[in-house]
C-alpha positions in Angstrom: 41.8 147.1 102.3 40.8 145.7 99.4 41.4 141.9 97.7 44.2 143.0 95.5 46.2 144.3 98.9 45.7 141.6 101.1 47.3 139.0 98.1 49.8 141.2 97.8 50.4 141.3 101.4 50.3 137.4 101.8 52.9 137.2 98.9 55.1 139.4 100.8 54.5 137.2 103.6 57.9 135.3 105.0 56.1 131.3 104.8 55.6 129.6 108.0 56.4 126.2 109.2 53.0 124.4 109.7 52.3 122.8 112.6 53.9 119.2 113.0 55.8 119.7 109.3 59.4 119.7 110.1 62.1 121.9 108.4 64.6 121.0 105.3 66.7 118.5 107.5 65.2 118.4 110.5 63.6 115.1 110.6 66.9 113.8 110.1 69.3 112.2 112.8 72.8 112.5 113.9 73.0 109.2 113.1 71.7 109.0 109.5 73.9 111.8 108.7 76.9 109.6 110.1 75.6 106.3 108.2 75.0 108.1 105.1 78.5 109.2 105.1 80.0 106.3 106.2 78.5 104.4 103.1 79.5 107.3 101.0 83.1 106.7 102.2 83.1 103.1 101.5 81.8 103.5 97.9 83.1 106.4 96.8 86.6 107.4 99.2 86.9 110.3 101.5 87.7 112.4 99.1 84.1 112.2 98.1 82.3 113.6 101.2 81.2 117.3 101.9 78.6 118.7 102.8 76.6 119.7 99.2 77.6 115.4 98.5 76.2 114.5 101.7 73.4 116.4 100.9 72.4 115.4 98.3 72.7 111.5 98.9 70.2 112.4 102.0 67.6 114.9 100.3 68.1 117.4 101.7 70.0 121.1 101.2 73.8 121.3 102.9 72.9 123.4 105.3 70.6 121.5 106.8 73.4 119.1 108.3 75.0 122.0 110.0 71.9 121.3 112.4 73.5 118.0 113.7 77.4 118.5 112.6 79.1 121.6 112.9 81.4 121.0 110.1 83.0 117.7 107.7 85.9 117.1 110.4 82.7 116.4 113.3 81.4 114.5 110.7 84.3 112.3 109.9 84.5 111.8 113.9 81.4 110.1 113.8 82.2 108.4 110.5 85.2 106.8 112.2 83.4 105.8 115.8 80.6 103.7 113.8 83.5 102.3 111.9 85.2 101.5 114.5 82.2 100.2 116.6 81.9 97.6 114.1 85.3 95.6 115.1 84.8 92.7 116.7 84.2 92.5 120.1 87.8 92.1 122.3 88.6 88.7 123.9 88.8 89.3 127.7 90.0 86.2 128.5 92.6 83.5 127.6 96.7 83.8 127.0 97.9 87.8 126.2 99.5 87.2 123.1 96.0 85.5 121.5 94.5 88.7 122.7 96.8 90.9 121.5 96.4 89.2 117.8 92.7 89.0 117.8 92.3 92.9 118.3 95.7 93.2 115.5 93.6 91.0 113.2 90.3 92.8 113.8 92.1 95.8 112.7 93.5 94.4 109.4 90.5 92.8 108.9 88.6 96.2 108.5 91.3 97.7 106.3 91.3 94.6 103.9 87.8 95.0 103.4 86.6 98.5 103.8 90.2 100.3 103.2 88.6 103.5 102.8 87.4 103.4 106.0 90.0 102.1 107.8 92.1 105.1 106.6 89.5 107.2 108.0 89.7 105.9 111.2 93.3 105.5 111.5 93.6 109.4 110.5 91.5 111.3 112.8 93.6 113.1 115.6 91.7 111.8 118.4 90.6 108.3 119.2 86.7 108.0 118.9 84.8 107.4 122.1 84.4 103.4 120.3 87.8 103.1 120.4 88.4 103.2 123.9 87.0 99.7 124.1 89.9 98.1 122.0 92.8 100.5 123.5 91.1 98.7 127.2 91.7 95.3 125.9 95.3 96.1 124.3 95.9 97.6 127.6 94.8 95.1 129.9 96.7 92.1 127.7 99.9 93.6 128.2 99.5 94.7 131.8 99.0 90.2 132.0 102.2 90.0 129.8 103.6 91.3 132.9 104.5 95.0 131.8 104.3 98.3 134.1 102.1 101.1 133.3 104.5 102.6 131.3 105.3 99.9 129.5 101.9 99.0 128.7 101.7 102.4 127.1 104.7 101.9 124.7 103.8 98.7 123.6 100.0 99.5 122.8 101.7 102.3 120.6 104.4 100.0 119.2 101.2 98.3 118.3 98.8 100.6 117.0 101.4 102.2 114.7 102.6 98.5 113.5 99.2 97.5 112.1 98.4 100.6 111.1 101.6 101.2 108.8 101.1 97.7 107.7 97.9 97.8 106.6 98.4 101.1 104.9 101.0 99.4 103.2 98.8 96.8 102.2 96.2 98.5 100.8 97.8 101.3 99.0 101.4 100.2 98.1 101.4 96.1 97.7 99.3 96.1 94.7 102.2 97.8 92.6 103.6 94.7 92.7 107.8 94.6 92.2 110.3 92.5 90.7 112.7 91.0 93.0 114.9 90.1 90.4 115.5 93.5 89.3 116.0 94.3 92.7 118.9 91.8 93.0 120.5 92.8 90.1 120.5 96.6 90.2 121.8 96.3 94.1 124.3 92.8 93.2 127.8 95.4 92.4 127.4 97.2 96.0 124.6 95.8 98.2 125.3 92.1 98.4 122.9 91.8 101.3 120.0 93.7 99.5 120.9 91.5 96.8 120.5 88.0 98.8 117.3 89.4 100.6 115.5 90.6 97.2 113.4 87.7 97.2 112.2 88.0 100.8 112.0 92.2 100.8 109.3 91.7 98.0 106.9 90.2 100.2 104.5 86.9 98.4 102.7 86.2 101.4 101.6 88.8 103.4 99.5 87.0 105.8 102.6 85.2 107.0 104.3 88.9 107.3 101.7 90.5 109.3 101.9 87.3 111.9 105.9 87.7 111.6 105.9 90.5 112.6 103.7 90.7 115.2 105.8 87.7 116.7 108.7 90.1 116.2 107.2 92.7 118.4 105.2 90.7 121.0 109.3 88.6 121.5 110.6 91.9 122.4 107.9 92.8 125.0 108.6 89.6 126.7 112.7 89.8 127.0 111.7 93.9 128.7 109.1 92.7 131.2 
């Protein structure tokens, strides 16, 4: 064989991984991959992540995250358990209603201040494996409000679909704003109550609403024990 051969030969040649030199993507983590998209999500919205955008906030080709996530949805999964793992830890102790507000206001907390992750977490069709620690606590503050199993069950969803629909509400829809006296006068002629209740329907303080309401729901549970 001569020298002009064997180069061609080694040109032909498929290149090997050298020893102790990973591949495109391997050196990264599950975990990266699920930070890095997390703080894509916050700055940029969901809409934002996939898997060329991913890749290229982490160096690397999209294909290479296929070795940790099968696809965007498994990848959103994780996005929402680290969100999710961030809530504050549940009180374990001390009157049910306190308990039940702390893990409602840990909730709202998240959405007022990383809304684009909230709605991630809020979306997926499966609670997170990080959640189960806050459904616990939900769960074991309305067993001491007295209620049965089933109960329990109905009121953590009552719960979870509150905050969540206010919250959403918050973040998406309240900064529209609205005029309540438009309000009044387009529904004076044939809805006198809509009319009276203009005012109050356009909501100035939501803080007070969110605690309103919860007082609303948690009333209820108490006169069904």
């Amino acid at each position: 064989m001569n020298s002009q051969q064997g180069v061609t030969r080694n040109r032909n040649r498929t290149p090997q991984k050298g020893p102790g030199r990973p591949a495109a993507g391997e050196s990264l983590t599950p975990q990266e991959v699920a930070h890095a998209a997390l703080q894509l999500i916050v700055s940029e919205g969901e809409g934002a992540l996939t898997m060329r955008r991913l890749g290229e906030v982490l160096s690397v080709k999209a294909m290479a995250l296929y070795n940790h996530f099968p696809d965007k949805e498994a990848i959103l999964d994780a996005v929402a358990s680290l969100a999710l793992s961030r809530l504050p830890a549940p009180p374990v102790k001390g009157p049910w209603k306190s308990r039940i507000k702390a893990l409602c206001h840990g909730f709202r907390s998240m959405a007022l201040e990383h809304p684009n992750l909230f709605r991630v977490a809020m979306n997926r069709p499966t609670p997170p494996s990080s959640a189960l620690l806050q459904i616990e606590a939900a769960l074991s503050a309305l067993a001491d409000a007295g209620l049965p199993p089933a109960a329990q069950a109905v009121a953590y969803h009552t719960l979870r679909l509150y905050v969540r629909a206010y919250c959403l509400w918050e973040i998406e829809e309240a900064s529209q704003g609205g005029d309540p006296a438009e309000l009044a006068r387009v529904a004076a002629a044939s809805y006198p109550r809509t009319a009276a209740a203009a005012h109050l329907i356009f909501i100035p303080d939501r803080d007070r609403q969110f605690e309103a309401g919860l007082d609303l729901i948690m009333r209820g549970l108490q006169t069904n024990r």
